[in-house]
C-alpha positions in Angstrom: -18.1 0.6 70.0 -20.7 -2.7 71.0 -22.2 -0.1 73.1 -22.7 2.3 70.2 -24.3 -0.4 67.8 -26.4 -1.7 70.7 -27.8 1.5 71.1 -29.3 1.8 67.7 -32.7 0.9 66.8 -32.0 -0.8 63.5 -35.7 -1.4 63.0 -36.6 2.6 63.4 -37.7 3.6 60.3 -36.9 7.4 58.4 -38.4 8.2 55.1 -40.4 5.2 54.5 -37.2 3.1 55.4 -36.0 0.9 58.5 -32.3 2.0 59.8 -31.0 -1.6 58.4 -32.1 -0.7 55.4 -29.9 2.3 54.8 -26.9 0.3 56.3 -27.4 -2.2 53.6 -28.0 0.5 51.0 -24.4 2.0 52.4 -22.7 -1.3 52.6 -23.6 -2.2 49.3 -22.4 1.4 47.8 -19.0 1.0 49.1 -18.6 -2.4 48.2 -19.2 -1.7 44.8 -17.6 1.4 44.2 -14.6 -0.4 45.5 -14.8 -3.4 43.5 -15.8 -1.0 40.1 -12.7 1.1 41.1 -10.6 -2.4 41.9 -11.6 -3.9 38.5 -10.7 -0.2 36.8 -7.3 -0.7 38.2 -6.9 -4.4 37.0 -7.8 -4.0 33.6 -5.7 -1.0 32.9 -2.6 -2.8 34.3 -3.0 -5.5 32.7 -3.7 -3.6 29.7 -0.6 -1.5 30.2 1.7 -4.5 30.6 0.0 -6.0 27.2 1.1 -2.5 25.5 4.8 -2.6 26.5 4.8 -6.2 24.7 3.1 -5.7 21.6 3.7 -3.4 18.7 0.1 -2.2 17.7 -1.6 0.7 19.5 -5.1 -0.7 19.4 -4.3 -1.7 23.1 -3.6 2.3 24.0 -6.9 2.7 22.6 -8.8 0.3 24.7 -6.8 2.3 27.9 -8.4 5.1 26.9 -11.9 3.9 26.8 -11.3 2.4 30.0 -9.9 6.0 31.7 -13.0 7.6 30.3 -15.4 5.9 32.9 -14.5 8.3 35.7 -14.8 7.5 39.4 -18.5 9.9 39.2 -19.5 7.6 36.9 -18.9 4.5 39.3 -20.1 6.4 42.2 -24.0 6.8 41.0 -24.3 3.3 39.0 -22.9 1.7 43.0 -25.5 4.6 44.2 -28.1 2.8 42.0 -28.0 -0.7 42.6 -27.5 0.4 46.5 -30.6 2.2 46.7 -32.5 -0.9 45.5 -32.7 -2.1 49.0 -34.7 1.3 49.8 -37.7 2.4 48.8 -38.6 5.5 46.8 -41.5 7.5 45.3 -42.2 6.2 41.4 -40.7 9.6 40.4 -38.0 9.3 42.5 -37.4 6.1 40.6 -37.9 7.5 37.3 -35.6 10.5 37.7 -32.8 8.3 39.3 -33.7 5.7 36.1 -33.3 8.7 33.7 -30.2 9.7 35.1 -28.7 6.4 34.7 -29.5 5.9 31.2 -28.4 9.1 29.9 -25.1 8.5 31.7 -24.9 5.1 29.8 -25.6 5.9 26.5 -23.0 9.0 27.0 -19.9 6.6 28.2 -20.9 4.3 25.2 -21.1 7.4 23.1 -17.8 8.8 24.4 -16.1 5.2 23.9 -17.1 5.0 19.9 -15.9 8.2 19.5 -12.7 7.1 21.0 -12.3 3.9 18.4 -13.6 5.9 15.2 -10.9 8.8 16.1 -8.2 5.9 16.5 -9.7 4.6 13.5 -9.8 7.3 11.3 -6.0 8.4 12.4 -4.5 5.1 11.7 -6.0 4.9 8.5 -5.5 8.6 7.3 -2.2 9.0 9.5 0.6 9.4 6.8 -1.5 12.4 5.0 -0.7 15.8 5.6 -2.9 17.8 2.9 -4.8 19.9 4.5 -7.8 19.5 2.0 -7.3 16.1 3.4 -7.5 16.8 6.9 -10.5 18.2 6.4 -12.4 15.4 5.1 -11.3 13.4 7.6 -13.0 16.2 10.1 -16.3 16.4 8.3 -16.2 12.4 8.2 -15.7 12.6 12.1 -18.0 15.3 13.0 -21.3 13.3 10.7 -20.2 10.2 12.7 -20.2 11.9 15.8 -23.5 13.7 14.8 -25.3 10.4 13.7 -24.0 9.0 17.2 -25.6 11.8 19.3 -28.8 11.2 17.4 -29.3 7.7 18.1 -28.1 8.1 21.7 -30.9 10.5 22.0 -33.4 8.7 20.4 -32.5 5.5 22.5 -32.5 7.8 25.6 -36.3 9.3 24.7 -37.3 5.5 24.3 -36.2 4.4 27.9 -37.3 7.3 29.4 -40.9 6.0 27.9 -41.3 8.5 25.2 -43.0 7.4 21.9 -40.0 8.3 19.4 -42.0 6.5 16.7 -43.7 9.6 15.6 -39.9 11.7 16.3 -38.4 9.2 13.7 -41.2 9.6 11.2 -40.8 13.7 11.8 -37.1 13.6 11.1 -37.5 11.3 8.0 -39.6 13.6 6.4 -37.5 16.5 7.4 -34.6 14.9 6.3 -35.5 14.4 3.1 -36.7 17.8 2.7 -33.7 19.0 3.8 -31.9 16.9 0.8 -34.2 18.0 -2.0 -33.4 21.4 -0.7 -29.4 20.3 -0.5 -29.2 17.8 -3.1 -26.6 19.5 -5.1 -24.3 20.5 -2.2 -24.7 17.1 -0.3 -24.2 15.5 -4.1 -20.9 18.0 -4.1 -20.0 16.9 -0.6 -19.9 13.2 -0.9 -18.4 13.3 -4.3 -15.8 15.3 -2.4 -15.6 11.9 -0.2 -15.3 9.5 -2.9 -12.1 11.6 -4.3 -10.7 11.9 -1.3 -11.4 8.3 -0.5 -10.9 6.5 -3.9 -7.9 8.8 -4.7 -7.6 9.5 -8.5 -5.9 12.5 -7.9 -4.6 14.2 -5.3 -2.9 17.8 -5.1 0.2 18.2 -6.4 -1.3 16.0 -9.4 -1.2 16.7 -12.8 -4.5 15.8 -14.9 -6.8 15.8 -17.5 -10.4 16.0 -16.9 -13.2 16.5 -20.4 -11.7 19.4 -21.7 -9.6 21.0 -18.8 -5.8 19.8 -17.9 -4.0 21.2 -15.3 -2.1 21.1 -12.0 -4.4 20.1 -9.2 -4.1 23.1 -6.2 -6.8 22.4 -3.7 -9.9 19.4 -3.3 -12.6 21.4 -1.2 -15.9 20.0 -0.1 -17.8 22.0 -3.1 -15.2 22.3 -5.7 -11.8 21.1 -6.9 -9.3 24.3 -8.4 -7.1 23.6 -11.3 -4.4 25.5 -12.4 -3.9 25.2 -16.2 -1.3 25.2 -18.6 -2.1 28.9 -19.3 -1.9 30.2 -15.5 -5.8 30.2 -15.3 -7.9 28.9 -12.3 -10.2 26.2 -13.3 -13.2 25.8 -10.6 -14.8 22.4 -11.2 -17.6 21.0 -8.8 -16.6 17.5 -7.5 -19.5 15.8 -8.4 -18.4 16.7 -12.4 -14.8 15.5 -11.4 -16.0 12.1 -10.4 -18.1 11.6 -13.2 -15.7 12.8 -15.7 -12.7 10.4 -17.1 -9.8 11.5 -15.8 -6.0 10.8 -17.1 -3.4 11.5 -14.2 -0.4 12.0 -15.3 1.6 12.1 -11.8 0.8 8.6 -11.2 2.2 7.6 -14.8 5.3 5.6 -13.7 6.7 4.7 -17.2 6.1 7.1 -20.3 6.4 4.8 -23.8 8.1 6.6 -26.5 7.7 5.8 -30.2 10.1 8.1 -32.1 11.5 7.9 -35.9 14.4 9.6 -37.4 15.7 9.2 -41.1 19.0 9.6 -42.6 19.7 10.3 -45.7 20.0 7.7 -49.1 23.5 8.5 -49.9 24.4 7.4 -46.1 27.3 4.0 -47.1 25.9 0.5 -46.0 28.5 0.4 -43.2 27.9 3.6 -41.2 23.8 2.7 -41.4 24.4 -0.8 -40.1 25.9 1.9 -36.8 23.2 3.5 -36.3 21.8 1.3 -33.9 25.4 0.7 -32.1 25.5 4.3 -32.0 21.5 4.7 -30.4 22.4 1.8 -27.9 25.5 3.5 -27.0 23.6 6.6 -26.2 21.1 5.3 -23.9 24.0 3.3 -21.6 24.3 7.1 -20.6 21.0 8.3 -20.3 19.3 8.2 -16.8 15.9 7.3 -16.2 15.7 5.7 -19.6 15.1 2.3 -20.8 15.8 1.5 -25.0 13.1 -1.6 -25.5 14.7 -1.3 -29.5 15.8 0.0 -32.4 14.9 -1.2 -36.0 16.2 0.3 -39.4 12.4 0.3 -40.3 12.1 1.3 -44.1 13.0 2.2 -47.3 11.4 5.8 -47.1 10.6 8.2 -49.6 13.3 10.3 -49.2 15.3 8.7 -46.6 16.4 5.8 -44.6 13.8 5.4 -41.5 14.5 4.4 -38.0 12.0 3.3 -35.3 12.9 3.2 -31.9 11.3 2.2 -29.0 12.3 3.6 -25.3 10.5 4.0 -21.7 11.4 7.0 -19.2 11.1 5.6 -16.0 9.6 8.4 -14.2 6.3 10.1 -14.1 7.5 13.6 -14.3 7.0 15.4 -17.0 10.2 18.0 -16.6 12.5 14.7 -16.5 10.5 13.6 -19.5 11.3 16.3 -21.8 15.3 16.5 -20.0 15.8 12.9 -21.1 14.4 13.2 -24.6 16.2 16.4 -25.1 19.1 15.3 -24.0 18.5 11.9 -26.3 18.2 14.5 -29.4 21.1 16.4 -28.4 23.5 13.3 -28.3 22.3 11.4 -31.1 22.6 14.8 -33.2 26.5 15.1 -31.8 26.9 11.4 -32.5 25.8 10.9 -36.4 28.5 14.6 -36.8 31.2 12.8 -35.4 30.4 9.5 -37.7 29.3 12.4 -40.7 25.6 10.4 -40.5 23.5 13.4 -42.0 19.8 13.2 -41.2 17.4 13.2 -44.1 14.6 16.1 -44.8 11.8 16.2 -47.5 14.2 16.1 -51.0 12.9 15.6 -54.3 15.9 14.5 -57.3 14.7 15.5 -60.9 16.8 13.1 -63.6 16.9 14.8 -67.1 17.1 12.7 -70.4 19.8 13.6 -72.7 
């Protein structure tokens, strides 16, 4: 073996470089690729111990960025700072240069894309609408879009191309291309802000200007109602988030004010029950909450009671259930007691 390196003439040269010069070249290749594979190993078990510990994933996400740096990718930037100790033609260079860059800007690319996918499926992860599922798509696939474009444009400016004149061209087409788009694009964002800010979602049931109805699918373009009647209602998203809307899913309590009279005749002793009788009635009730009950007034024709109650629940078919079933039992009640409600009565008196 001291024979064999004897024998070499170190100081022979081959392509414009001396024999030492390749060995340093090669020494300094393996020594790096070994220490950028070494450091790749460290970092992801250190990393994987951290994730058996802790309880948020952000950690798995960081692993993942670090596994997308592949061993090729080690392999030519050791292979560049090894061939600094040669020397090249100024294309040569430039090419191996070019290489590099676009290589970089496409790991960093590759590792964003990684933490706004993490991002956008721990913030979005509990929904499974699928007009939901989609927004969260188009919001990925702009991101990635805008991404791409600056990694280009930062790739044309180290390879030494003016992108001044680029960025001025794509301004200007840009916003010719949103004159030409502005209602869609002004559809497509409002599609955004309802999916983002949430006043309504499908399923819900609202009121928007003059159209009510149950809410059956957000799209990028439009939003489809189905009304009271069984009619589709096609609104544009950009009139939905301008428009006030009531929604009625999201209504948690629903405030009653109700009267009821009974009639003059009715003794002091069974009116003084009416409100045992109410309170009574509500002990029963489910999803109901009496706030009070007053003997209000002396009525035209009849002795008037207010009462107060909440249902505590935003749907509307347990709504009407509890105040029918209110009606039905406060109509059972004043039989039993021989309470007889009141209705419009006029009483003529005759002078003898």
């Amino acid at each position: 073996m001291t024979k064999f390196i004897e024998s070499i003439n170190f100081g022979a040269e081959y392509f414009g470089n001396s024999v030492l010069d390749y060995l340093k070249a090669v020494v300094v290749f393996i020594a790096l690729f070994a220490t950028f594979k070494l450091v790749q190993y460290i970092i992801l078990r250190r990393l994987g111990k951290l994730a058996e510990k802790t309880k948020t994933d952000i950690d798995d996400t960081f692993i993942s960025i670090v596994r997308s740096l592949k061993p090729a990718f080690y392999w030519f930037v050791a292979f560049y700072f090894a061939i600094k100790f040669l020397d090249f033609s100024a294309l040569t260079v430039k090419l191996i240069n070019g290489i590099l860059v676009v290589w970089v800007v496409y790991q960093v690319i590759v590792a964003i894309q990684i933490l706004i996918n993490y991002i956008l499926s721990k913030r979005f992860a509990k929904e499974d609408d699928a007009s939901a599922k989609a927004a969260i798509g188009y919001v990925n696939m702009i991101a990635k879009f805008l991404l791409w474009i600056i990694g280009l444009l930062l790739i044309f400016s180290n390879l030494g191309i003016d992108v001044t004149s680029l960025i001025a061209g794509l301004g200007i087409g840009g916003i010719a291309v949103a004159f030409a788009l502005q209602n869609i694009l002004s559809d497509l964002f409002s599609s955004f802000a309802i999916y983002f800010d949430k006043p309504f979602s499908v399923g819900d049931f609202i009121i928007a200007g003059e159209h009510m109805g149950t809410v059956e699918k957000i799209g990028i373009k439009t939003t489809r109602i189905r009304a009271l009647q069984g009619e589709e209602i096609i609104i544009s998203n950009n009139e939905l988030t301008g428009a006030r809307i009531q929604n009625f899913k999201k209504m948690k309590k629903r405030r009653i004010v109700s009267s009821f009279g009974i009639l003059y005749e009715t003794p002091v002793e069974k009116v003084k029950k009416v409100k045992e009788i109410v309170k009574n009635i509500f002990k029963t009730l489910e999803n109901a909450e009496l706030s009070r009950i007053h003997f209000k007034e002396l009525g035209d024709f009849s002795l008037n009671f207010e009462i107060v109650y909440s249902i505590t629940t935003g749907d509307y078919n347990a709504y009407m259930d509890t105040r029918e079933k209110f009606n039905l039992s406060l109509m059972e009640a004043f039989e039993k007691e021989k309470i007889e409600f009141a209705y419009p009565t006029q009483k003529l008196f005759v002078a003898k």
